[in-house]
N, C-alpha and C positions, 0 to 999 in steps of 0.2 A: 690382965688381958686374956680372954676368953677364945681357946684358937679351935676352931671345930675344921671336925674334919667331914668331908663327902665324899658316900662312897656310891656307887654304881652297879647295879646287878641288871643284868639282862634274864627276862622269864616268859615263861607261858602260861602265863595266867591273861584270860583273855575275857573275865566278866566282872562285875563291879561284888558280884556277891563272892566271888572268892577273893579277889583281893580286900576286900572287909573280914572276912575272915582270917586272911593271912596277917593284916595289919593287928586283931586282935591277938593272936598265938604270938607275932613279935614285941608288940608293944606288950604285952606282960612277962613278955621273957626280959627286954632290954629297954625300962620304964624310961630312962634318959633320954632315947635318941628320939629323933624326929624322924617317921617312916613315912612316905606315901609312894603309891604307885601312878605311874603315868601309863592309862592305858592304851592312850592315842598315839602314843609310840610306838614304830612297828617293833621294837623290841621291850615291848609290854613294858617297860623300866621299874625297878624298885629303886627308887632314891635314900639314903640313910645319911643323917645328919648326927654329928655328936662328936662327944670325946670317949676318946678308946673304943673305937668301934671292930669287932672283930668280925671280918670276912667272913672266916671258915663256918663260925657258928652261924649265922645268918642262912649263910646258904646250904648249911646242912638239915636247917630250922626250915625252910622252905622247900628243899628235896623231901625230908621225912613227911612232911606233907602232900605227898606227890606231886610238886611242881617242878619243873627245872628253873635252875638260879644257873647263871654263871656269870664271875666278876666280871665288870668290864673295864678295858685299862685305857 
């Protein structure tokens, strides 16, 4: 049985070309997971689907980028 986890990041990323961008830089860093962004969200959403997902890199991998990431609980 296959148990995935969902995680939640709130960001400021607020156009479709950077969020393509950023989906490119994570989906090569962390091939498994299933990333998309919701931009119609007032809290821009990154969504992350998988097993063994780590927080900290994700939104360190989207700060070094110059966005703001923070988890949401």
């Amino acid at each position: 049985m296959e148990i995935n986890m969902v995680e939640v990041f709130k960001t400021n990323v607020r156009r479709r070309g950077q969020a393509i961008l950023l989906l490119n830089i994570l989906s090569r860093q962390f091939p498994l997971l299933r990333i998309n962004f919701d931009l119609d969200d007032c809290d821009k959403i990154l969504r992350v689907e998988g097993e063994d997902i780590s927080q900290e890199k994700i939104a360190e991998l989207v700060t070094e980028n110059g966005y703001n990431c923070e988890i949401l609980v």
